[in-house]
Kinemage of the C-alpha trace (Angstrom):
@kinemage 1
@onewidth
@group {chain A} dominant
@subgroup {mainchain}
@vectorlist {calphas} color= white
{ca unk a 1} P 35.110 -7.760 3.822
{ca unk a 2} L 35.093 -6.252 -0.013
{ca unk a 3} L 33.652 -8.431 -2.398
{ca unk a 4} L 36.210 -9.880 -4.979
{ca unk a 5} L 35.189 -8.143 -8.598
{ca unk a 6} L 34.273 -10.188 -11.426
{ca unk a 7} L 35.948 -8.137 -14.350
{ca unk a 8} L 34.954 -9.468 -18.222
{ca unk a 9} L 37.083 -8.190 -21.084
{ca unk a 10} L 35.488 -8.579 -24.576
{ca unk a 11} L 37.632 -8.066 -27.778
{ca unk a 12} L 36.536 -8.601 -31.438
{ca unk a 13} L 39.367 -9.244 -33.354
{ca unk a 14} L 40.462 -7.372 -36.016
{ca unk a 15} L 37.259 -5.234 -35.309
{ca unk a 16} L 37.169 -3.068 -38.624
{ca unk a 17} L 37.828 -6.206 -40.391
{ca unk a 18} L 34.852 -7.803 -38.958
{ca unk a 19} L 32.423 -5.008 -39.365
{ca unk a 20} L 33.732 -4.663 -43.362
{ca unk a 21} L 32.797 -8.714 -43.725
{ca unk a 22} L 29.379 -8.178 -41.830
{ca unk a 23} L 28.499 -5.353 -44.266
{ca unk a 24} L 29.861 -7.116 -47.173
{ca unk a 25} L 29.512 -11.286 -47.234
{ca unk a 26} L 32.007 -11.832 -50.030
{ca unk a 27} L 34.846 -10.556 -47.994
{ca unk a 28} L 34.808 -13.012 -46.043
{ca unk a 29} L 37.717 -15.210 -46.938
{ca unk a 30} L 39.882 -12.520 -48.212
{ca unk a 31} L 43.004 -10.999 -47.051
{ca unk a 32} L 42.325 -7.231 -45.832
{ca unk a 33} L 43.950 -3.817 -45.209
{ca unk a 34} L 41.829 -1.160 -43.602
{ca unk a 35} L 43.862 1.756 -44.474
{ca unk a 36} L 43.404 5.453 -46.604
{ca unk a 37} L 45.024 4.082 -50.004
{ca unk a 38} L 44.842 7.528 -51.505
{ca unk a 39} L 47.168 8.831 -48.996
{ca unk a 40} L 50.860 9.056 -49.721
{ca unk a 41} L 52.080 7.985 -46.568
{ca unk a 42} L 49.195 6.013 -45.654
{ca unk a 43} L 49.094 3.563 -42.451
{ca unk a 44} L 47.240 0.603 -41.288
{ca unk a 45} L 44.520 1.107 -39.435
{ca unk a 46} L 43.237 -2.535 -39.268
{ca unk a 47} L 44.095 -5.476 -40.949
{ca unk a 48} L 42.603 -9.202 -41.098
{ca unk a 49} L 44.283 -12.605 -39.503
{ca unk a 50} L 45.612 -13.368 -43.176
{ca unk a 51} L 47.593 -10.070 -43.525
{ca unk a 52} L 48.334 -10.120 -39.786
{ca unk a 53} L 49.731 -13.536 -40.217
{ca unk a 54} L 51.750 -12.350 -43.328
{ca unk a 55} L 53.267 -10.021 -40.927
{ca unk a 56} L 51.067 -6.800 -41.191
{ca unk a 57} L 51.060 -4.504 -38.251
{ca unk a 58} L 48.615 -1.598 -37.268
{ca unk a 59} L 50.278 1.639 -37.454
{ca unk a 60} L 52.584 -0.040 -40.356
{ca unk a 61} L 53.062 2.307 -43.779
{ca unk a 62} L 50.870 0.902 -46.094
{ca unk a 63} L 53.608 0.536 -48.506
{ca unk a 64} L 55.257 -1.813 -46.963
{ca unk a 65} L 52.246 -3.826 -45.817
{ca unk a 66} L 51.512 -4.618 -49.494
{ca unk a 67} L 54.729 -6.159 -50.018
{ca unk a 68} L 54.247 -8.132 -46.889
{ca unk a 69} L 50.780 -9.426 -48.370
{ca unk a 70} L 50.207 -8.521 -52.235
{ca unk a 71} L 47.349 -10.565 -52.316
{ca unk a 72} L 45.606 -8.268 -49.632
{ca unk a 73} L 42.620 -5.757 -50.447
{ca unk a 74} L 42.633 -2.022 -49.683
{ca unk a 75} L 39.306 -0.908 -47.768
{ca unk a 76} L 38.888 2.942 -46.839
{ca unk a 77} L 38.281 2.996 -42.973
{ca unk a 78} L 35.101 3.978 -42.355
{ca unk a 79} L 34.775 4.879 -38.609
{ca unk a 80} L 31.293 6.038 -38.669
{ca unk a 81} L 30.314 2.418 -39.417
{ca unk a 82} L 32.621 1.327 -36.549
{ca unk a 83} L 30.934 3.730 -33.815
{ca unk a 84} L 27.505 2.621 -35.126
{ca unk a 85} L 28.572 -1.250 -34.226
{ca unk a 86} L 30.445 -0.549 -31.129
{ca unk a 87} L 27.105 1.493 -29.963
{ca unk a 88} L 25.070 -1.641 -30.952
{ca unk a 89} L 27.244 -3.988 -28.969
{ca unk a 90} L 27.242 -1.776 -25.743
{ca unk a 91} L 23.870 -1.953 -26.282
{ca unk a 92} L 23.647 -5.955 -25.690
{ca unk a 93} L 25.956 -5.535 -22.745
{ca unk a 94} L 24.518 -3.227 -20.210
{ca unk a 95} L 21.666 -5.329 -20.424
{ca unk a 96} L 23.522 -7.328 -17.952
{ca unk a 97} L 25.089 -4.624 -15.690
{ca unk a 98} L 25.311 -0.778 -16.243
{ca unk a 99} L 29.132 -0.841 -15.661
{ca unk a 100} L 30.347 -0.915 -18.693
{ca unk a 101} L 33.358 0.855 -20.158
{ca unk a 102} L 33.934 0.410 -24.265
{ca unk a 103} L 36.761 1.572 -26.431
{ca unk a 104} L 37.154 3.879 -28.834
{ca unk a 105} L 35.814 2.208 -32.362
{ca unk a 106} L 38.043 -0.754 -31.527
{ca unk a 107} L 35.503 -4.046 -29.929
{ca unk a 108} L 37.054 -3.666 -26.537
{ca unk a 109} L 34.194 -3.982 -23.637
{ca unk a 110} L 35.078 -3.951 -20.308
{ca unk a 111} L 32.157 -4.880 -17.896
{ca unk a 112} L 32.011 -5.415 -14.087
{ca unk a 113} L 29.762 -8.306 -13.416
{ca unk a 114} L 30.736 -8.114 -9.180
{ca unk a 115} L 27.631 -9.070 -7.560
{ca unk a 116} L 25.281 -9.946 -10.715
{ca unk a 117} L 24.610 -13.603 -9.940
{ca unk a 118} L 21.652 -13.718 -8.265
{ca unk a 119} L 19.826 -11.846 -11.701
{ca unk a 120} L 22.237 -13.901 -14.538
{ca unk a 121} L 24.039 -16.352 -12.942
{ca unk a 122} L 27.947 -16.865 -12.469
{ca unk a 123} L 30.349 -14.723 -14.446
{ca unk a 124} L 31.453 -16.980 -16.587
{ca unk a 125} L 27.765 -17.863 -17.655
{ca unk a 126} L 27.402 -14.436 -18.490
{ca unk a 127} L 30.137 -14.129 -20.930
{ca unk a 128} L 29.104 -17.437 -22.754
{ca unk a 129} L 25.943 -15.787 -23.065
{ca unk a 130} L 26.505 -12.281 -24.521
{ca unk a 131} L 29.241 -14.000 -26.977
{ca unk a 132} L 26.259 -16.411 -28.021
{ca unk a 133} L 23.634 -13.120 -28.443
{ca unk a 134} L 26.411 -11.065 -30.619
{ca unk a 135} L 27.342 -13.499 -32.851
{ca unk a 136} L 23.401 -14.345 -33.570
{ca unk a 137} L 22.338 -10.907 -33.613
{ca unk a 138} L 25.432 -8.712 -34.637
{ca unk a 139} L 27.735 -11.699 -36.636
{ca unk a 140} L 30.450 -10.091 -33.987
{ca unk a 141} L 32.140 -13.188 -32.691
{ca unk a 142} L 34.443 -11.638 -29.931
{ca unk a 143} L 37.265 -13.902 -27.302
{ca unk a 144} L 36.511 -13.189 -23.571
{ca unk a 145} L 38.212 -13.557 -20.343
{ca unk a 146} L 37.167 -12.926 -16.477
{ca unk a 147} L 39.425 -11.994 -14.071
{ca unk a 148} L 39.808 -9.880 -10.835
{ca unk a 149} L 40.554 -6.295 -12.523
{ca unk a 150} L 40.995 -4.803 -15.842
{ca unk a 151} L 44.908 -5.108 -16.119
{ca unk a 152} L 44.434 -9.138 -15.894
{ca unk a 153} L 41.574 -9.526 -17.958
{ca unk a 154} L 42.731 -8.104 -20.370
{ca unk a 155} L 45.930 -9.640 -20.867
{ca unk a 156} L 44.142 -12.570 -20.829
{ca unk a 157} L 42.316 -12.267 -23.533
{ca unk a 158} L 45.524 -11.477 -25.591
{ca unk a 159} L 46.524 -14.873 -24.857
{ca unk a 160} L 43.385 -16.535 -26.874
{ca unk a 161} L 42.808 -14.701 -29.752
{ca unk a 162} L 41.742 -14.319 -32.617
{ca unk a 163} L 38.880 -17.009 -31.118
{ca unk a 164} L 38.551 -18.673 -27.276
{ca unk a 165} L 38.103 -17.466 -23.596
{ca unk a 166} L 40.269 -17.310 -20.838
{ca unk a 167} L 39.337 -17.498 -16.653
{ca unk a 168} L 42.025 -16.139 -14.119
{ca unk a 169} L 40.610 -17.327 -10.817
{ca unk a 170} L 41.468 -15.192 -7.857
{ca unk a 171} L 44.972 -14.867 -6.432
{ca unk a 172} L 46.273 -16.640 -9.486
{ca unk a 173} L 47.205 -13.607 -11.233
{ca unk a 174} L 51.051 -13.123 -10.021
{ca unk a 175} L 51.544 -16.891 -11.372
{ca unk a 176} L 49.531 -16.286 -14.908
{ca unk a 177} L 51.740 -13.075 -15.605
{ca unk a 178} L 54.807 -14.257 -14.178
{ca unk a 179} L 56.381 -16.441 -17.521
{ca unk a 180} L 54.760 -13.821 -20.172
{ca unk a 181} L 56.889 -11.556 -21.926
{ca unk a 182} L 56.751 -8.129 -20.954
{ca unk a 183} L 55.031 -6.518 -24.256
{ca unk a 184} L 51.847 -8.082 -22.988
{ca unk a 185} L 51.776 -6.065 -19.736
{ca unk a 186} L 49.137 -2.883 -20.522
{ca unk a 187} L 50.897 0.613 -20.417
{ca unk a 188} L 54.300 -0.805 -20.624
{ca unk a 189} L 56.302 1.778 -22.701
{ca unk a 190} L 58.606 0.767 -25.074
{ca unk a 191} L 61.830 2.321 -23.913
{ca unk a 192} L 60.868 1.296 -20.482
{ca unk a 193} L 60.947 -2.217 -22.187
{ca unk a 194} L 64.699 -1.289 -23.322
{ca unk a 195} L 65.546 -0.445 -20.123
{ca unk a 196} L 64.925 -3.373 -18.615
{ca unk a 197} L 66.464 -5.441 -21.713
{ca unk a 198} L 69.261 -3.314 -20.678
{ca unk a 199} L 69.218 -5.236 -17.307
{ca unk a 200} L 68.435 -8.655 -18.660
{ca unk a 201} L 64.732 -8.393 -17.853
{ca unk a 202} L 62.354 -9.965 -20.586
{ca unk a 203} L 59.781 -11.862 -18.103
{ca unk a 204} L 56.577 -9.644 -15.807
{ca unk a 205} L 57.718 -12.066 -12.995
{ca unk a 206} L 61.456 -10.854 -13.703
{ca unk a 207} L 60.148 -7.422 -13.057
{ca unk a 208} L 57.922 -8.203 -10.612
{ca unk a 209} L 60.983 -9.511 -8.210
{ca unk a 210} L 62.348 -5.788 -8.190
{ca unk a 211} L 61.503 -3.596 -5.127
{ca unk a 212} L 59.812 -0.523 -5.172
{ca unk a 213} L 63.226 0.983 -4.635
{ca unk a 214} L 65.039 -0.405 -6.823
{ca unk a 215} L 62.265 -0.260 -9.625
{ca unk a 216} L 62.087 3.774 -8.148
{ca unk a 217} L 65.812 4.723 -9.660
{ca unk a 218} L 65.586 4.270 -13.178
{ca unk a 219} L 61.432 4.737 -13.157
{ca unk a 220} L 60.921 7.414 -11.236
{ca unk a 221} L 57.438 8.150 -10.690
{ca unk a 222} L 56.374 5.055 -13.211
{ca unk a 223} L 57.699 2.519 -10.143
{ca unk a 224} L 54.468 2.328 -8.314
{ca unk a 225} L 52.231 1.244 -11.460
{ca unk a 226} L 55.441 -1.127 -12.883
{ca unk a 227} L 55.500 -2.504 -9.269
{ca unk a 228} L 51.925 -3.299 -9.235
{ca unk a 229} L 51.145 -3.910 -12.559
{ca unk a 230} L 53.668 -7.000 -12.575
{ca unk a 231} L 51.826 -8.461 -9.682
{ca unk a 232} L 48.721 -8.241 -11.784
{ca unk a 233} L 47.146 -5.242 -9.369
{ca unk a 234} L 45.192 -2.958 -10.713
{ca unk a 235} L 41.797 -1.161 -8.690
{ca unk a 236} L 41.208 1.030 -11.577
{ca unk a 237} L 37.071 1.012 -11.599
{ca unk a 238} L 35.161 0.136 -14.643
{ca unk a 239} L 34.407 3.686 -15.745
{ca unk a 240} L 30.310 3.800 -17.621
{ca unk a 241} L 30.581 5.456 -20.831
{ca unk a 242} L 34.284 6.465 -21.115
{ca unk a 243} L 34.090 6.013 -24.399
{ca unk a 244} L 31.789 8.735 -24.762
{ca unk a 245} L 28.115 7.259 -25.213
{ca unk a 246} L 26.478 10.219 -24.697
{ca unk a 247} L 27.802 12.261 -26.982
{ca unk a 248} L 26.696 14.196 -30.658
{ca unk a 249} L 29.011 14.122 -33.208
{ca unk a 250} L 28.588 15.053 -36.988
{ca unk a 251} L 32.308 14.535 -39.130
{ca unk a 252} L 32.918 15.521 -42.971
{ca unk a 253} L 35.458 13.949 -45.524
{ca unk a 254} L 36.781 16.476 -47.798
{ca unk a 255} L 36.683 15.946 -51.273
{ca unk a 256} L 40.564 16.527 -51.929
{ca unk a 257} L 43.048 16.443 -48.748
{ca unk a 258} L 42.931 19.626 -47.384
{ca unk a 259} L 45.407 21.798 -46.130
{ca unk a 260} L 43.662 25.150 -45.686
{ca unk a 261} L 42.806 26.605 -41.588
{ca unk a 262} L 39.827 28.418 -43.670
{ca unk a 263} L 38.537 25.345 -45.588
{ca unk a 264} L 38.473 23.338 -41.901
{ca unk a 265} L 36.456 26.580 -40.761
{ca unk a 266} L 34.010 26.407 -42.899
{ca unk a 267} L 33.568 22.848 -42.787
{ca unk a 268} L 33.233 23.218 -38.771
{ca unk a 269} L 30.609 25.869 -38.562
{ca unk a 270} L 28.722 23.363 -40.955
{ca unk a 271} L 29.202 20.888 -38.580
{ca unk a 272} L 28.586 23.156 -35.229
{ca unk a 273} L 25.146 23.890 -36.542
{ca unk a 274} L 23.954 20.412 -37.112
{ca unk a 275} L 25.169 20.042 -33.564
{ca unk a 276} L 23.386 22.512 -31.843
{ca unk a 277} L 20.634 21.874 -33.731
{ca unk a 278} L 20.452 18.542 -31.937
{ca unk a 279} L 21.411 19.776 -28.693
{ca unk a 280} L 18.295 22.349 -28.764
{ca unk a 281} L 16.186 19.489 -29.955
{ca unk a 282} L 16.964 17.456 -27.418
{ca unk a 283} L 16.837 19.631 -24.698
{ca unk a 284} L 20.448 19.641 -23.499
{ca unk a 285} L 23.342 22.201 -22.762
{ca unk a 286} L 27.656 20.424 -24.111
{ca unk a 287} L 29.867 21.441 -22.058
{ca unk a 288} L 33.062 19.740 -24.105
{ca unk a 289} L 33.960 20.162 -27.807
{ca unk a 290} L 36.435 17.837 -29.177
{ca unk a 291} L 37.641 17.774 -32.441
{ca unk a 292} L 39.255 14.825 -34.321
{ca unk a 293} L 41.567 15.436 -37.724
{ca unk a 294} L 42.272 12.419 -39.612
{ca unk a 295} L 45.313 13.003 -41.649
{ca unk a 296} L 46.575 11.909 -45.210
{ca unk a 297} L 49.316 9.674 -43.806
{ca unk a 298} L 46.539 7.833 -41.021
{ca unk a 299} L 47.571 9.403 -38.257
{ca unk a 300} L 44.954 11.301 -36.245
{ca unk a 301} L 45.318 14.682 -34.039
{ca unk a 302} L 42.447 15.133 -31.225
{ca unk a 303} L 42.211 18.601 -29.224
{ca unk a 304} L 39.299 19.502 -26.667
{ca unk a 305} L 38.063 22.693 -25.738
{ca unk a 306} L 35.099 23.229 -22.453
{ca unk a 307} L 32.869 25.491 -20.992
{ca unk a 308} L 31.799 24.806 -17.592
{ca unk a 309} L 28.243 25.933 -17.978
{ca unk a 310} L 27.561 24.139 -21.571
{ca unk a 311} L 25.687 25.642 -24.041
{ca unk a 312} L 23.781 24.780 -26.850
{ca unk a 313} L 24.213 28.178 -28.869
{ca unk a 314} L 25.741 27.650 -32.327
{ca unk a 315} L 28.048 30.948 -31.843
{ca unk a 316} L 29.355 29.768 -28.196
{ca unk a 317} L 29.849 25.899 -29.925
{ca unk a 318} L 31.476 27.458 -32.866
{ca unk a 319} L 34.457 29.380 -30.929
{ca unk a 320} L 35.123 26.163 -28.456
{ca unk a 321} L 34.968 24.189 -31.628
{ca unk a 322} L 37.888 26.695 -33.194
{ca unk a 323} L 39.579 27.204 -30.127
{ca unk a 324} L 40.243 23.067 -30.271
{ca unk a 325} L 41.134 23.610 -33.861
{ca unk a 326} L 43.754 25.616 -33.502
{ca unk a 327} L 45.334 23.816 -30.515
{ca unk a 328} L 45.328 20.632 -33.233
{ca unk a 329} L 46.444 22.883 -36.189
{ca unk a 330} L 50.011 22.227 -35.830
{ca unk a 331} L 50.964 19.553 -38.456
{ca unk a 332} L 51.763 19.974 -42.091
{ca unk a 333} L 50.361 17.144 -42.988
{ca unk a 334} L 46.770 17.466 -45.172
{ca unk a 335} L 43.741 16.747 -43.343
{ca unk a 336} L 41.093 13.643 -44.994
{ca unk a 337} L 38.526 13.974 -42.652
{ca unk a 338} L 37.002 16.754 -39.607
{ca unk a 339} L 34.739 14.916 -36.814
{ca unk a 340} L 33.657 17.080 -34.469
{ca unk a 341} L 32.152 15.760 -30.808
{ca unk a 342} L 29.954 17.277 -28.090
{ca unk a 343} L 29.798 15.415 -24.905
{ca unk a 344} L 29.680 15.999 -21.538
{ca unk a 345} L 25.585 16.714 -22.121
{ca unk a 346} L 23.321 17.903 -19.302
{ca unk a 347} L 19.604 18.636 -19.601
{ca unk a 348} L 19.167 22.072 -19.859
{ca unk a 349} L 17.452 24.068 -17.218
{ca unk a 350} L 13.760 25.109 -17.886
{ca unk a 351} L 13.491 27.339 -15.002
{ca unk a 352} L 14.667 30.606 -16.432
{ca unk a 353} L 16.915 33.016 -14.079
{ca unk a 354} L 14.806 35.742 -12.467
{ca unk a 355} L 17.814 38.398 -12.199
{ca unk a 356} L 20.657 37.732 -14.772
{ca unk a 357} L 19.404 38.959 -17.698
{ca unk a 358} L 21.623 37.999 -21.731
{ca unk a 359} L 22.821 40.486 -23.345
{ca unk a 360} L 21.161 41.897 -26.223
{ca unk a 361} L 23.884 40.304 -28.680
{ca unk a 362} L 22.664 36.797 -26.941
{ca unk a 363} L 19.004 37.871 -27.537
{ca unk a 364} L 19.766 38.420 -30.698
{ca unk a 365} L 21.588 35.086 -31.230
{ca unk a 366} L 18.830 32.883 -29.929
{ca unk a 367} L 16.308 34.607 -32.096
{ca unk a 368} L 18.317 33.777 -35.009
{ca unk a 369} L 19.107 30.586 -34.037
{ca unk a 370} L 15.340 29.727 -33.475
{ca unk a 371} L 14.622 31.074 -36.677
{ca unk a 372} L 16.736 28.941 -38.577
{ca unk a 373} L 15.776 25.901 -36.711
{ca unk a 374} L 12.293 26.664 -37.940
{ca unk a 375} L 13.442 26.976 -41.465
{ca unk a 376} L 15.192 23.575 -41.514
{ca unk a 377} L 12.003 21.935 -39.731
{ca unk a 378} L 9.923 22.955 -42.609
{ca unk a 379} L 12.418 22.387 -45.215
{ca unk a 380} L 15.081 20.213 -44.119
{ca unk a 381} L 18.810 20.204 -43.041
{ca unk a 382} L 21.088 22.456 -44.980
{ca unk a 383} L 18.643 25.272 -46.486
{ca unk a 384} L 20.425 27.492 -43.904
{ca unk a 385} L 23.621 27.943 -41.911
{ca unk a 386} L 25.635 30.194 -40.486
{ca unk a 387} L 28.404 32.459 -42.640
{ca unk a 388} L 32.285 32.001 -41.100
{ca unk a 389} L 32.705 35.470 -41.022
{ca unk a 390} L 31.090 35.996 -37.539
């Protein structure tokens, strides 16, 4: 017989919010707007209770959010800062079970606690717990909720922020979802949620009384997960480091908006050394390059590019890090900020192959490369880089 999982859903509220107030006390009490000011046609990012409650939105044009809450104040986003707290709270959690899967910058935490009790006691004593060690340690006070699988938990803990906790006991879930509206059901898309106002539906339990045929002729191949999601089902696994734990990334904020390819160029084989650097240092071959564009208006544009071997040469990096680029480079929109990623990392091999022998041009390469690792030992990052014209 298969266990029942014990799924616990952490959010922090607001998270940006809350990392700006740990950083800075006297921000506590005021109304904020996490959002690029200096852009034109900036858009939230993150907002506190006070401007959420004064109708704010993420996603919302920063224009208009000011009407909705003059008394609000502008903070840059800063999303280094948020990766270095969502890295610290991880950190707390997989103390208590190494299935943990974050979000992106945000302070969502799943964790799968299935089978823990005889190290940390019952689920539910685990979640008091962490809560109790973030707040004291991180000033992160995040709601919680335990259910059977993701989907459940965490529409529970929707239903108790900004503060509380939530328990979903097992078999329960079809009755918790059934009166909720359907814009709390994960992955429902909005003109899916027309279509069934176009029926009459507004309720998960009024969808979840369709049958997989009739769900099948205006959904397609979206009937199977709208068919089990409304019954609260959901086996998808708690995934370790989804949101990319082991990872290097290095990111640059241009001066002025940018809308130049060759200014992003440049900037990226900056960044690509630093990288391999790292890589080398460290001992391990990326075999994914992702890069991330934040844009003048908010909005961000993320392309990936992979090698199935991974590599930690700057000149290999470099042309997976462009060939990304120019799958993003389609927007006229100016770009704020470049963050380039590496993950995907494997230790690389210290037996060297007897037979396949690099080119010279490779031989060449890594001589260089050592060189100039040698030269920033002695003297520190930046005394040398690579040209663009290569």
């Amino acid at each position: 017989m298969m266990q029942e999982r014990a799924i616990i859903h952490f959010n922090v509220t607001d998270f940006a919010v809350a990392v700006e107030r740990i950083k800075d006390s006297s921000l506590k009490h005021v109304p904020l707007i996490v959002a690029p000011a200096q852009a034109s046609r900036a858009l939230v990012y993150d907002m506190s209770e006070e401007a959420y409650k004064d109708g704010v939105r993420k996603g919302m044009r920063l224009s208009l959010a000011r009407n909705y809450c003059r008394r609000a104040r502008v903070l840059m986003p800063q999303p280094a800062l948020y990766r270095k707290a969502m890295m610290a709270l991880v950190k707390r959690a997989v103390v208590y079970t190494p299935l943990v899967e974050p979000g992106a910058e945000d302070g969502h935490l799943f964790m799968d606690v299935t089978g823990t009790h005889r190290l940390f006691g019952p689920p539910p004593d685990i979640a008091w717990r962490l809560r109790k060690q973030l707040r004291k340690e991180l000033g992160l006070d995040p709601v919680w909720s335990l259910a059977s699988n993701k989907l459940v938990s965490k529409v529970a803990s929707r239903m108790v922020r900004p503060f509380g906790e939530y328990i979903v006991g097992s078999g329960e879930e079809h009755a918790f979802l059934a009166p909720l509206p359907l814009s709390m059901l994960p992955g429902l898309k909005p003109d899916e949620i027309r279509i069934l106002a176009d029926f009459n539906l507004s309720r998960i339990g009024q969808l979840a009384e369709l049958s997989r045929e009739q769900l099948l002729v205006p959904f397609q191949k979206r009937s199977a997960y709208l068919y089990d999601a409304s019954r609260g089902r959901d086996r998808t696994a708690v995934l370790p480091g989804k949101a990319g734990n082991l990872q290097i990334s290095e990111e640059h904020t241009f001066a002025q908006d940018t809308g130049t390819y060759k200014e992003v160029q440049s900037v990226i084989t900056m960044l690509i050394h630093q990288i391999g650097r790292t890589l080398r240092q460290r001992g391990l071959l990326g075999r994914r390059m992702g890069i991330f564009l934040s844009h003048s208006d908010g909005t961000k544009t993320t392309r990936q590019a992979t090698h199935k071997a991974g590599s930690n040469n700057d000149f290999l990096l470099r042309r997976l890090a462009l060939a990304a680029l120019d799958r993003a480079w389609g927007r006229r929109i100016r770009v704020r900020r470049c963050t380039l990623i590496c993950d995907r990392l494997i230790p690389e091999s210290r037996q060297k192959l007897l037979f396949v022998m690099a080119s010279r041009r490779e031989q060449q390469q890594e001589q260089m490369l050592s060189a100039m690792d040698r030269v920033c030992n002695r003297f520190g990052n930046g005394m040398i880089r690579l040209g663009t014209s290569f």
